[in-house]
N, C-alpha and C positions, 0 to 999 in steps of 0.2 A: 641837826640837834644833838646827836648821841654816836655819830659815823665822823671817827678820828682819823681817819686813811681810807675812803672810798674810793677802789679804783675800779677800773674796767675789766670784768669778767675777761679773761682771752684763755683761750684753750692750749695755745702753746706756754705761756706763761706759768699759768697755775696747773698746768698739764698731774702733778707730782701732790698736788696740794690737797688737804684732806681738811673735813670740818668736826668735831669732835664736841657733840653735843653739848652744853650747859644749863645746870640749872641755876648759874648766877646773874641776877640783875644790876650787878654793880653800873653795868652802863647806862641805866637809864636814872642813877640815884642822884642826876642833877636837873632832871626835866622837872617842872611844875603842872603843864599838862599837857596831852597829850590829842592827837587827832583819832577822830571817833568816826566809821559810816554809818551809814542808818539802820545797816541789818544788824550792829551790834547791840543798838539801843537796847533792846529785849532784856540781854543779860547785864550789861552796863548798869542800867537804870537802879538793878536790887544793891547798889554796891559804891557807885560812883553819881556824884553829882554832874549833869550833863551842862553845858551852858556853850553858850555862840563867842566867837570871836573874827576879827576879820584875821585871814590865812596871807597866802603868796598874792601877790598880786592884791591886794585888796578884797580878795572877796571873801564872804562869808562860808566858815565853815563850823562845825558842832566839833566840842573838843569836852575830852572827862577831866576836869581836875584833882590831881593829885599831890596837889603842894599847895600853899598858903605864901607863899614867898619865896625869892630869890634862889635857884638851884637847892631846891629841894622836894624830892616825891618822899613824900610819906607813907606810902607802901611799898617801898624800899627798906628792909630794915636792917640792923648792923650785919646781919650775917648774908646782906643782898639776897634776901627772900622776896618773893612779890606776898604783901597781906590782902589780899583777897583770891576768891574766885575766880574771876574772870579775868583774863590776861588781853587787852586789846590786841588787835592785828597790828598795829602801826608797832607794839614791843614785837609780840610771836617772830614779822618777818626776820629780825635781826636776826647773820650780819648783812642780808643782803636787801636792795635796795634798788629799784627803776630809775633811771636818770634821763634827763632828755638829753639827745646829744642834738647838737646842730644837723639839721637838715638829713636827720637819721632815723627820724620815732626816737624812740627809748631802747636803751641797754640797760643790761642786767651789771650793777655790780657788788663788791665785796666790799665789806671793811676789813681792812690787812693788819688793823691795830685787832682784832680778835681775837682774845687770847686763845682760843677753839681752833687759830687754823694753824694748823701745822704740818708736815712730811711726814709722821709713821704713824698717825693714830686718826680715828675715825669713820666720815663716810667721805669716800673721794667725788672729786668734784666731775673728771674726764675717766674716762679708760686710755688704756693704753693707745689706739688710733686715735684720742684726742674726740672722742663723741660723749655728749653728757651722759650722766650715770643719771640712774633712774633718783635717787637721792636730790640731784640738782632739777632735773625735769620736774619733779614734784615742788622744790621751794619756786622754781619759773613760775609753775601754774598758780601757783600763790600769791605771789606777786600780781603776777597778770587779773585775778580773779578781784585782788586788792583794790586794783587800778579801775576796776569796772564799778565796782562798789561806792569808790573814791566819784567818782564821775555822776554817778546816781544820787548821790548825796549832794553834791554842788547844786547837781539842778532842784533839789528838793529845797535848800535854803537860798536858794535864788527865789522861789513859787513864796516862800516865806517872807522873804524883802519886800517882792513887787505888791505884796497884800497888806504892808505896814506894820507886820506883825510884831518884828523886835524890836525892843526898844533895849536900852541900856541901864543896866544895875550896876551896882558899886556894894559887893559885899563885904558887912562888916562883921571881923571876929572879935569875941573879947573872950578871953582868957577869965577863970576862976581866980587869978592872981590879983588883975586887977589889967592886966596887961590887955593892948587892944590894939587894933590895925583894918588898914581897908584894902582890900584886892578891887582894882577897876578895868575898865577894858573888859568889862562883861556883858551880853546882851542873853534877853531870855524873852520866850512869848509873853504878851503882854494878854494875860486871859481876857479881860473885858472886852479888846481889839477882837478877840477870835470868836467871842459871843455874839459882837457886831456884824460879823463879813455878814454879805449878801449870800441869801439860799444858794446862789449857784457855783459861789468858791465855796463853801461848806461844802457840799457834796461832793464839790469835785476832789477836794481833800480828802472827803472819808474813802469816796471810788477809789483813789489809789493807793490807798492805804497810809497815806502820811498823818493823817487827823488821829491815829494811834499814836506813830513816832511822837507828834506834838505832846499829846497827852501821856507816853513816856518822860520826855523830858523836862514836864512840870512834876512829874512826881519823882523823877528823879533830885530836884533840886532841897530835898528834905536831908539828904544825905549830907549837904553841908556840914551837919554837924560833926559827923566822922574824922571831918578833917582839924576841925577846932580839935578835938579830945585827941586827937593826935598827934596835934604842933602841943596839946599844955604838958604833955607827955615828955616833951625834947625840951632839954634845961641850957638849948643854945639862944643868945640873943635875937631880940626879933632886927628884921632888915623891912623895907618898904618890898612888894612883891612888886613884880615888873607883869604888865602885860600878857596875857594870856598868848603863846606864839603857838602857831599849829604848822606844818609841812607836811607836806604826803606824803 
């Protein structure tokens, strides 16, 4: 999505190389939205509108949007500030990133377009034997912690599927101008469905605690309107918006 040079962590390679904090969001000022887990929901929800899309492979995944069309996040702004609160985990890990390699699990890697990584400033990646620094041991565990979170959340909107619960929306914005457009490639629970299930998928919904997540992300979908008042803000012309893409 946002990884212009993802390469393979190696410790003799980047043995020298150093990461040097940022607070600029420039990299993410072309995504529209973004991939969301279920533990975020909580704070998500007061800020971002939450909705479904299908991810890698077809299957469904919960994503926040933050754009109305084509390469553009709207909490992005000219000086690459994030405008809200809450920063998801899919922006925080950047620049680093878990990849599957063939017949290996997953590695850790870098993005080498970064403008953060460089030779004499920051927090280094190795020490001098080539062992990770407590620095990168902590962004691993993050990752790793991501991955797990990533995994719990599939199977959450899989329990969602198998119950008929999504259906699909086509959100329309209009503009104070006059000016109007539709985002599609949307799915959201369909409440009267969820009023329907039989007593013993309710329950087992509430037992695990997802029957909250669900009703987070109905009440998140009020937030829409943030995104409208802040594309009538932008005096660029409108484009048709492309499908909702999510990636882990």
């Amino acid at each position: 999505m946002y990884y212009d040079k993802p390469v393979l962590l190696h410790r003799d390679k980047h043995r020298g190389r150093k990461v040097l904090p940022s607070t600029s969001f420039a990299f993410a000022r072309k995504a529209n939205s973004l991939y969301l887990a279920g533990v975020e929901f909580n704070e998500a929800c007061k800020e971002y509108a939450i909705v479904f899309t299908r991810g890698a492979a077809g299957r469904i995944v919960p994503v926040v949007m933050v754009g109305l069309r084509s390469h553009e996040n709207l909490y992005v702004d000219e000086q690459a500030r994030w405008l809200a609160s809450y920063v998801p985990a899919f922006v925080r890990r950047y620049p680093f990133v878990l990849a599957d390699l063939p017949g290996q699990g997953q590695g850790v890697c870098i993005d080498e377009a970064f403008a953060g990584l460089n030779d004499s400033e920051g927090e280094a990646l190795f020490d001098t034997q080539g062992q990770e620094t407590p620095f990168l041991r902590n962004a691993i565990g993050f990752l790793q912690q991501y991955q797990r979170e990533y995994q719990r959340t599939e199977a959450f909107c899989q329990r969602l599927l198998e119950a008929g619960l999504l259906v699909e929306m086509d959100a329309k914005a209009s503009l104070v101008d006059g000016r109007s457009f539709t985002v599609n490639g949307l799915m959201v629970v369909d409440e009267k469905k969820l009023l329907a299930l039989p007593d013993a998928v309710a329950l087992s919904l509430f037992r695990s605690g997802e029957l909250h997540l669900v009703s987070m992300h109905l009440m998140s979908l009020s937030n829409m309107h943030r995104l409208v008042d802040a594309m009538a803000q932008r005096k660029t012309s409108l484009q048709p918006a492309p499908r909702p893409r999510a990636q882990a």
